[in-house]
C-alpha positions as a Markdown table, in Angstrom:
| # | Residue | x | y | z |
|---|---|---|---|---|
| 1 | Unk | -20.6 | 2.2 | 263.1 |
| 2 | Unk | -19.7 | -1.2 | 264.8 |
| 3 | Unk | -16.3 | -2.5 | 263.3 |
| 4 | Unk | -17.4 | -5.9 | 261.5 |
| 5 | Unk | -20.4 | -3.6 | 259.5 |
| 6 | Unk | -17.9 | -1.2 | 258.5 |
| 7 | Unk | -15.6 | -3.3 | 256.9 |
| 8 | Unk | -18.4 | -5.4 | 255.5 |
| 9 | Unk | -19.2 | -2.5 | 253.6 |
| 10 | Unk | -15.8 | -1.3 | 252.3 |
| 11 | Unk | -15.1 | -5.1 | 251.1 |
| 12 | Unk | -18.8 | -5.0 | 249.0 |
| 13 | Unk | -17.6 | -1.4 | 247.4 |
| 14 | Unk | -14.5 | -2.5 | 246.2 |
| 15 | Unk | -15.4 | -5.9 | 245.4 |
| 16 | Unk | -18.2 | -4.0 | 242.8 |
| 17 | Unk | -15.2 | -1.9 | 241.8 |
| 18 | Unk | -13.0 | -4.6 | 240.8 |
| 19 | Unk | -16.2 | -6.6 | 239.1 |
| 20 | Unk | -17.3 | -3.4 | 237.4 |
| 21 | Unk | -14.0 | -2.9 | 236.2 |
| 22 | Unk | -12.9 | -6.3 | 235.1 |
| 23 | Unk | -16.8 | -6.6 | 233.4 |
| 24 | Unk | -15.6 | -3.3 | 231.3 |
| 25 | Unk | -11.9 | -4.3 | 230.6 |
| 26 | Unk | -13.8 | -7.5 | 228.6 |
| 27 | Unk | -16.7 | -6.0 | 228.1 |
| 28 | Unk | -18.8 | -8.2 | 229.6 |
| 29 | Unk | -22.4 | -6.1 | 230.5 |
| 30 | Unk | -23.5 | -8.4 | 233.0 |
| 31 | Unk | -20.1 | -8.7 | 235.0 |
| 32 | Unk | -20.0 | -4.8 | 235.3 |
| 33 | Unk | -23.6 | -4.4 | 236.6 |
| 34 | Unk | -23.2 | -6.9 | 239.1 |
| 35 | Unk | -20.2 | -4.4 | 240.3 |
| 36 | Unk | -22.3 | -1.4 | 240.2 |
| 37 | Unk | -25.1 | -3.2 | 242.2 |
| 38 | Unk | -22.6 | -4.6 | 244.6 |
| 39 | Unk | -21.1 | -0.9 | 245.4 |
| 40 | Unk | -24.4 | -0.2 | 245.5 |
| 41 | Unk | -25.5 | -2.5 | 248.2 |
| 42 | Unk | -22.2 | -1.5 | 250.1 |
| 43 | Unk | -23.1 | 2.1 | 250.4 |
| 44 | Unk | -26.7 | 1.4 | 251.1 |
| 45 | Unk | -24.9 | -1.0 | 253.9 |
| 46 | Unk | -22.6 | 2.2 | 255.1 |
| 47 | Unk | -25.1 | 4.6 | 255.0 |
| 48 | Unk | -27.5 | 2.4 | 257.2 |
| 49 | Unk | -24.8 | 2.1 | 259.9 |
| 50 | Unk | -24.2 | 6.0 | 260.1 |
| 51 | Unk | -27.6 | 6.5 | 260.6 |
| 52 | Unk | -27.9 | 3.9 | 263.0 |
| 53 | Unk | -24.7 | 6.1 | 264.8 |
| 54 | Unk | -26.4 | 9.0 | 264.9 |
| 55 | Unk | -29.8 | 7.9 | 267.2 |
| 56 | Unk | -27.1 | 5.1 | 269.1 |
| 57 | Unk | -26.1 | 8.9 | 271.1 |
């Protein structure tokens, strides 16, 4: 997994993390779906890159 796409993806997980959690702290529905979709797109991101790792051999 190159470098820059890995930490791509970490940053999008936690950024939904602290969105999903701020968006449930004041109950804000939208706030915390954008979070869930944004972890969402981060492990769709990581998952693509490991795959990518496995035919790069």
């Amino acid at each position: 997994m190159s470098g820059n796409e890995k930490a791509q993806a970490k940053t999008e997980q936690a950024k939904g993390k602290v969105k999903e959690a701020a968006g449930d702290a004041v109950g804000n529905e939208r706030l915390s779906g954008e979070g869930r979709a944004d972890q969402a797109k981060g492990d769709a991101r990581q998952a693509k890159e490991k795959v990518k790792d496995v035919f790069k051999d």
